[in-house]
N, C-alpha and C positions, 0 to 999 in steps of 0.2 A: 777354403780360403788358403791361399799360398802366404811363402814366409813374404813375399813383396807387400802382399796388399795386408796383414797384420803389421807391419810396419808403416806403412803410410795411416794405418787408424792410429798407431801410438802416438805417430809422430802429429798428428792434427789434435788428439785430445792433448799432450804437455803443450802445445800451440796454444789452444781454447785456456789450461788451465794458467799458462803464464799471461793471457789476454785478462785473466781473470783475478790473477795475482796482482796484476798491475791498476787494473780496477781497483781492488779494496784500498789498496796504497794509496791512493791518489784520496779515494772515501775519506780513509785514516785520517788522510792531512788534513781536509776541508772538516772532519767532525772535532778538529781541533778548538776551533771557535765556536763551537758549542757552547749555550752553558749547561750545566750539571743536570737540569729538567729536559734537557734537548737529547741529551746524551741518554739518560733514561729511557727516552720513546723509541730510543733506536732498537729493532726489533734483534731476537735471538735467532739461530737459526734453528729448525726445528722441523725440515724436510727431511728426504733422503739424500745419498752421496751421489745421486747421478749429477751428470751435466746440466740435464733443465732444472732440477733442485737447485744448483750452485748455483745457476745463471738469475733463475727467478727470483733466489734471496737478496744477491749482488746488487739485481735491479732495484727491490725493497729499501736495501738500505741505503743507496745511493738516490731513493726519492728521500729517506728520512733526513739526511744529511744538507743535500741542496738546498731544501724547502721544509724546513723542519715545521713550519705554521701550515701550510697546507699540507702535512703529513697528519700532523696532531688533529687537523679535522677530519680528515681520511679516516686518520684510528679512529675516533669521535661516532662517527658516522654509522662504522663495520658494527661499533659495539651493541647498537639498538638491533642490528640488522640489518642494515643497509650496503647494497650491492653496489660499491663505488667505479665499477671499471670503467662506464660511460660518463660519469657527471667529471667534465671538465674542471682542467687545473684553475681557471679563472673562478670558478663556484666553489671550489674548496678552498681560494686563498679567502674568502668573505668569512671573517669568522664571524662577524656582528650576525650577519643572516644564519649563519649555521646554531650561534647562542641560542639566536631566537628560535628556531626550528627544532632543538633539541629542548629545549624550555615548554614550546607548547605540547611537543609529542608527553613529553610527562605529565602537563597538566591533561593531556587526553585519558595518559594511562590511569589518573584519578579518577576520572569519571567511569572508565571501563574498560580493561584491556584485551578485549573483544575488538576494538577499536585500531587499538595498537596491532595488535595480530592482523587483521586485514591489510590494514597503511603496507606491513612489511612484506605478509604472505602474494597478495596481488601485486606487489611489485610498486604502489603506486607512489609511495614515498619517492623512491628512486627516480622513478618517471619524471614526479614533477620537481624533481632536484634539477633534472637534464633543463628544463625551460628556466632555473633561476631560481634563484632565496626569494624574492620577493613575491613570485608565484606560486610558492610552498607557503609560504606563511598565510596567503591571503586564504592559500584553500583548508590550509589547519585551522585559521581564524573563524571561518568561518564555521567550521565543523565545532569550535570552541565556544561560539556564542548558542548554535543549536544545542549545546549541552543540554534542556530540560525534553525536547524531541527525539534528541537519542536515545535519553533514559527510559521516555515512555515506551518507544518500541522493545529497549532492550530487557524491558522489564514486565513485559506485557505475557497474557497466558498463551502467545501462539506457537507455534507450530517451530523447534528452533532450527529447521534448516530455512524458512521460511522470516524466520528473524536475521539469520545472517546475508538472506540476500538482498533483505531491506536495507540492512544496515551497511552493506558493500555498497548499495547504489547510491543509498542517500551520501557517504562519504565521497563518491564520484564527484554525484553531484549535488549539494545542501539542499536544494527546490526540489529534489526527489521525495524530502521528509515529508513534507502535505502529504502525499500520494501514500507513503506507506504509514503512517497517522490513519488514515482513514481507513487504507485495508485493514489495521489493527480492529478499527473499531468494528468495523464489520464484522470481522472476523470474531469477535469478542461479542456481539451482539446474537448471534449464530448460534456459536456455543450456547449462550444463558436458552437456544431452544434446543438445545440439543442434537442439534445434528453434526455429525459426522463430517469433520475438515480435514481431509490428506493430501498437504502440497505436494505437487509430485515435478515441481522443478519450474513450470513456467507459468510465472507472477501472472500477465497479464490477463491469461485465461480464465484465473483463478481470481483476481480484482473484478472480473467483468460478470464472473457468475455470482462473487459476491454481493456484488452492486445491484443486480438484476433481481435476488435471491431479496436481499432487506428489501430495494425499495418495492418487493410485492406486499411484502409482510407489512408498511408503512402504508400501502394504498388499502388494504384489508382492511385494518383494522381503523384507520379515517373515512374513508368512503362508505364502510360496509359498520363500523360498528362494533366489529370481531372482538373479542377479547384474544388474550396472548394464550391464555390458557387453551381456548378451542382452540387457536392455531400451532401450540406445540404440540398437543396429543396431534393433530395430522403429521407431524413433520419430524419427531423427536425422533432419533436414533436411524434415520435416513441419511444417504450421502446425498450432497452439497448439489448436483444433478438433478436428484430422482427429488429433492424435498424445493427444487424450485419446477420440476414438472408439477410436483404437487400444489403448489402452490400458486402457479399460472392454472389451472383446471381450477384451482378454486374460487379465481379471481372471476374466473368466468362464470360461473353459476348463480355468485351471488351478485354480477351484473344482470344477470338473466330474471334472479327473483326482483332484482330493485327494478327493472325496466315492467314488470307486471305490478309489483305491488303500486307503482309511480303510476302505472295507467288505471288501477284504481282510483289511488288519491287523485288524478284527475277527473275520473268520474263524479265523483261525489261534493268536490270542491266548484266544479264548475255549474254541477246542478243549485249550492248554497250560493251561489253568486247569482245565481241569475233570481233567486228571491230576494238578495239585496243583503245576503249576509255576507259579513269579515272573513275571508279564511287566510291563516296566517303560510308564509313559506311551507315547503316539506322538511321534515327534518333530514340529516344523512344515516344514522344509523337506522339499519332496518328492523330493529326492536319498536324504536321509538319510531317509527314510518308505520311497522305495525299497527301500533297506540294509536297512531294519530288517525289512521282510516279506519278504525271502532270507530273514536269521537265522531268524523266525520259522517258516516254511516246511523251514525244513533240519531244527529241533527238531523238528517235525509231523511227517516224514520218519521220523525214531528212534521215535517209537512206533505210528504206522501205515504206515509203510512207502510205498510206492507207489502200492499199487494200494487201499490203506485212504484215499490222499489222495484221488484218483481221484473213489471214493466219496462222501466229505465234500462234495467239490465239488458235486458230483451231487445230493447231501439237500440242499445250501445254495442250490441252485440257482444253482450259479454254471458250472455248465457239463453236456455229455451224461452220457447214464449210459454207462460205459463198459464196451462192447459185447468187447472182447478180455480181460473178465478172468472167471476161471474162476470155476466154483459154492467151490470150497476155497478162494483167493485170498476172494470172497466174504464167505464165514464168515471168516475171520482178520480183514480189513479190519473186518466189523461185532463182532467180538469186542472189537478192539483199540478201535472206537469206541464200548463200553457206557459208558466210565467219563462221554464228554461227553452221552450220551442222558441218564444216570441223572441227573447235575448240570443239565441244562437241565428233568427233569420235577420235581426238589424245587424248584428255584427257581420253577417256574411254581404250585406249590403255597402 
């Protein structure tokens, strides 16, 4: 650089800094009418000596000066956290809404400051500053009356990258809380069997295996009867995958014994109907489905005997025809079984 153009840089910076001289001066004047608390907020300077340091503080104190109410919310605002460079001079002269908005974010920090930390870390406080006071407050409000919702999740035994992301969304959005309520609970239902929960980032995948994982375990143990105990020894210390594969295979098998043991109890209930006896419903558990086709079987017993069940079996095709029973046993067995031939040929009528 020659001695001409280090002279035109000199002469441009005492340019800028007499533009800048004249700036403060003019500041000076108008912070005259200040009063003593306005004067106070007016900030220090506390950058470097370059040009952009001078110019950016100039600017600072020349908004604290003009608009010292919309300054003090500005500062107000920075102090929680908040990113003011977008949210309009019109939003920060509102101090009623900014009271209020500084007022509920502390009653939020009461309840949890997990809370507060998201609002500032996700940016969203600031966001919904940009739309207005009265659309920050409606969505702090709300967040303020789910205060017993929040607590549960934020206080629940899950998973805590898995708690923050509940609790980021339901702040999004409050009708998010149902939805992560109920992952909790599943997720907490899981655990007491011991399996294995590792969120690994994406909710919905993990709500859906949840969901699919309990309501096996719900259809098991109503349907079938299961105790909790036989279905956490299948499933304890398995991940959240392999103990709902287990548990779909298991769903299956004991549909499989209920759909035999059921074609028994119809066996036997519809041969005691057709001699004019009561049989009551099937039960659902298959213990007690069990039980009840002994009972049934024992009454079948009293009016064909043995070697007439033997038989039954045999036309039902539920089993050989039975090779050791004599031509008289025979005839008795199919005597004793006219009354359910004749009742199955009217009814086929």
């Amino acid at each position: 650089m020659n001695m001409e153009d280090i002279t035109k840089v000199v002469e441009r910076k005492i340019w800028t800094a007499d533009q800048l001289l004249l700036q403060l001066g003019e500041i000076k004047k108008k912070s005259e009418s200040l009063s003593s608390e306005e004067r106070m907020r007016i900030p220090g300077f506390s950058d470097d000596w370059s040009e952009e340091g001078v110019t950016k503080y100039v600017k600072e104190v020349g908004k604290a000066v003009e608009d010292p109410i919309k300054y003090k919310n500005k500062v107000r605002l920075e102090g929680i956290g908040v990113k003011t460079e977008r949210i309009s001079d019109d939003i920060l002269g509102d101090t009623f809404g900014i009271d209020e908005i500084l007022r509920l974010f502390q009653k939020l920090k009461n309840i949890n400051e997990n809370i507060n930390e998201i609002l500032i870390a996700e940016v969203l406080l600031a966001s919904w500053l940009k739309e207005g006071t009265d659309n920050t407050k409606e969505k702090l409000e709300g967040i303020v009356t789910a205060k017993p919702a929040f607590k549960r999740v934020l206080e629940s035994g899950a998973d805590k990258k898995l708690k923050s992301e509940l609790v980021r969304r339901s702040i999004i959005d409050v009708t998010f809380l149902s939805k992560a309520e109920d992952a909790i609970t599943k997720f907490a239902n899981l655990r007491d069997y011991e399996v294995v929960l590792d969120y690994d980032g994406d909710f919905e995948r993990l709500y859906q295996n949840l969901g699919e994982a309990w309501a096996k375990i719900q259809q098991i143990q109503q349907t079938y009867g299961i105790s909790e105990a036989e279905i956490k020894n299948l499933i304890n210390g398995k991940a959240l995958l392999d103990a709902a594969e287990l548990l779909a295979n298991m769903d299956k098998e004991y549909a499989e014994r209920k759909r035999k043991l059921l074609e028994e109890w119809n066996m036997y209930a519809s041969t005691l109907k057709s001699f004019g006896e009561e049989v009551l419903e099937p039960p659902e558990s298959l213990q007690e489905l069990g039980k009840a086709i002994e009972d049934l079987r024992n009454r079948c017993l009293e009016y064909l005997g043995g070697s007439g069940l033997k038989l039954l079996k045999f036309l039902k095709g539920e089993d050989e025809f039975p090779t050791n029973v004599g031509i008289e046993e025979i005839r008795k067995a199919l005597e004793s079984l006219r009354p359910f031939f004749l009742k199955a040929l009217r009814e086929e009528r």
